[in-house]
C-alpha positions in Angstrom: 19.5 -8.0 -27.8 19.7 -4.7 -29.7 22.9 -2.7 -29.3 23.3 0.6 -27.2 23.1 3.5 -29.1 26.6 5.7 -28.8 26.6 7.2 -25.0 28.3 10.6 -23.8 28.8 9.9 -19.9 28.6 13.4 -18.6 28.7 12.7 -15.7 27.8 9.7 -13.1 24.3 8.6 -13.7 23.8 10.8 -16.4 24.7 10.6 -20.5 23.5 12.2 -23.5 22.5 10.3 -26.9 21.1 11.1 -30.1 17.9 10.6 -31.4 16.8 7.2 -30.1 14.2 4.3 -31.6 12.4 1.8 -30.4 15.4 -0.6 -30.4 17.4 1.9 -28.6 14.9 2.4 -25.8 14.3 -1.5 -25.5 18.7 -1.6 -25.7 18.2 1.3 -23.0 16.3 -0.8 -20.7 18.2 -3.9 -20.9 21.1 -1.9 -19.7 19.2 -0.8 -16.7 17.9 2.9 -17.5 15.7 4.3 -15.7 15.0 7.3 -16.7 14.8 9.2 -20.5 14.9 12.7 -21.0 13.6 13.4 -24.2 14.7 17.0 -25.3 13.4 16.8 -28.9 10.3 18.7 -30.8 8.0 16.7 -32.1 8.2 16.3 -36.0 11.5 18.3 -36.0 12.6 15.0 -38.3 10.3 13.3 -41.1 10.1 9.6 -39.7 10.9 10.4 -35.8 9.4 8.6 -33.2 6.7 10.6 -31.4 7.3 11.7 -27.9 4.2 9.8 -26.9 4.9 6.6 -28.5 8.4 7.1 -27.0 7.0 7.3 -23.8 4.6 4.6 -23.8 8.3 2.5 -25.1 10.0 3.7 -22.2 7.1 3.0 -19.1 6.4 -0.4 -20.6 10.3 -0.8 -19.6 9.5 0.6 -16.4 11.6 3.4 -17.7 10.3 7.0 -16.1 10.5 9.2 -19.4 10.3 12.9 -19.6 9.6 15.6 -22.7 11.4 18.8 -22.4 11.8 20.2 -26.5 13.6 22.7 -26.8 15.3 24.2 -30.0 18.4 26.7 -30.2 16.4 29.6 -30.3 13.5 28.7 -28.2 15.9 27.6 -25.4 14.8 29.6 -22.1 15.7 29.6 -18.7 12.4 27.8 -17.8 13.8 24.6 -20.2 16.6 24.7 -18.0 15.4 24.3 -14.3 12.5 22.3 -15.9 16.1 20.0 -17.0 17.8 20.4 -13.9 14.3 19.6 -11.9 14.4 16.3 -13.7 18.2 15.8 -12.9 17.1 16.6 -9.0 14.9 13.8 -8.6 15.5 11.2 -11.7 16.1 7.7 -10.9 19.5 6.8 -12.4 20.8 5.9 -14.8 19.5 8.7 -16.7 19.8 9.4 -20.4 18.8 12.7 -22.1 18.6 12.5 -26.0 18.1 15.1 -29.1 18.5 14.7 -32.2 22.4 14.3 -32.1 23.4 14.7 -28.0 24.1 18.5 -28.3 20.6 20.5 -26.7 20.7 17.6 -24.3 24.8 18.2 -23.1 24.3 21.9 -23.7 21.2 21.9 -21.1 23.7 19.9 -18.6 25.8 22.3 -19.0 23.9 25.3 -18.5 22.5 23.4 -15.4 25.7 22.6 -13.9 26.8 26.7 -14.7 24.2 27.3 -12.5 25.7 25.1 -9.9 29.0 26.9 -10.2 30.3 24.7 -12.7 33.7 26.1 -14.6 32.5 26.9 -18.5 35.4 25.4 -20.0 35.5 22.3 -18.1 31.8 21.5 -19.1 32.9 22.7 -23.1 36.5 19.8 -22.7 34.2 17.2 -21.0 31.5 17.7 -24.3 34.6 17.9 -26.7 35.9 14.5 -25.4 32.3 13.2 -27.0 32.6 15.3 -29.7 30.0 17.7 -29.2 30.7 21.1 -29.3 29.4 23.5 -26.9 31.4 26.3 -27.4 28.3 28.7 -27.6 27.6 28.1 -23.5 28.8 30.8 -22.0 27.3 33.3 -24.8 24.0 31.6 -24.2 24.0 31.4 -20.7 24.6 35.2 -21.0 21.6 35.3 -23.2 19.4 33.4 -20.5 20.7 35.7 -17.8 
């Protein structure tokens, strides 16, 4: 059975990865995923696997999978209620991947702001993972 790929548990039900393969997904559903969130461009690596090809990975696990891309400075307010929408009504376990963890945790974050969530709480609970966030409460400015 293929290994897990590294895991940020940020919170119950929900963890951020990086970029993930076909053996990840397939190590994904072993572990009882249910649902991906795939928060990568297309083609924003040479040799990344497609969203679509991801997809059709992740439903032949039963696995519901979702694409919202985003890039730093593309991120909008729409990627994030289209992210916490997901979050709403995902089956858990849920994983959300980029390329290394970081969109995916900062969108969490910046959903969980809108919740009321304490900045520097979500920025130590990345940190623990080593992913840095630092930026969210600059860009949830920027996002109004």
């Amino acid at each position: 059975m293929p290994s897990l790929p590294p895991l940020a548990e940020l919170a119950p039900g929900l963890s951020a990865a990086g970029a993930l393969g076909p053996s990840d997904i397939d190590a994904l559903a072993a572990s009882g995923v249910r649902t991906i969130v795939n928060n990568r461009p297309d083609n924003e690596d040479p040799g990344q696997l497609p969203a679509a090809e991801a997809r059709r990975l992740a439903e032949a696990h039963g696995i519901a999978y979702h694409h919202i891309p985003v890039t730093g400075p593309t991120l909008s307010r729409a990627d994030v209620e289209a992210f916490a929408a997901v979050l709403r009504s995902a089956a858990q376990p849920v994983v959300a991947h980029c390329r290394s963890g970081t969109r995916s945790t900062l969108l969490w974050a910046l959903t969980r702001l809108d919740e009321g969530a304490d900045a520097n709480a979500l920025i130590a609970t990345a940190a623990a993972y080593g992913i840095d966030i630092a930026a969210l409460p600059a860009i949830a400015a920027r996002l109004g």
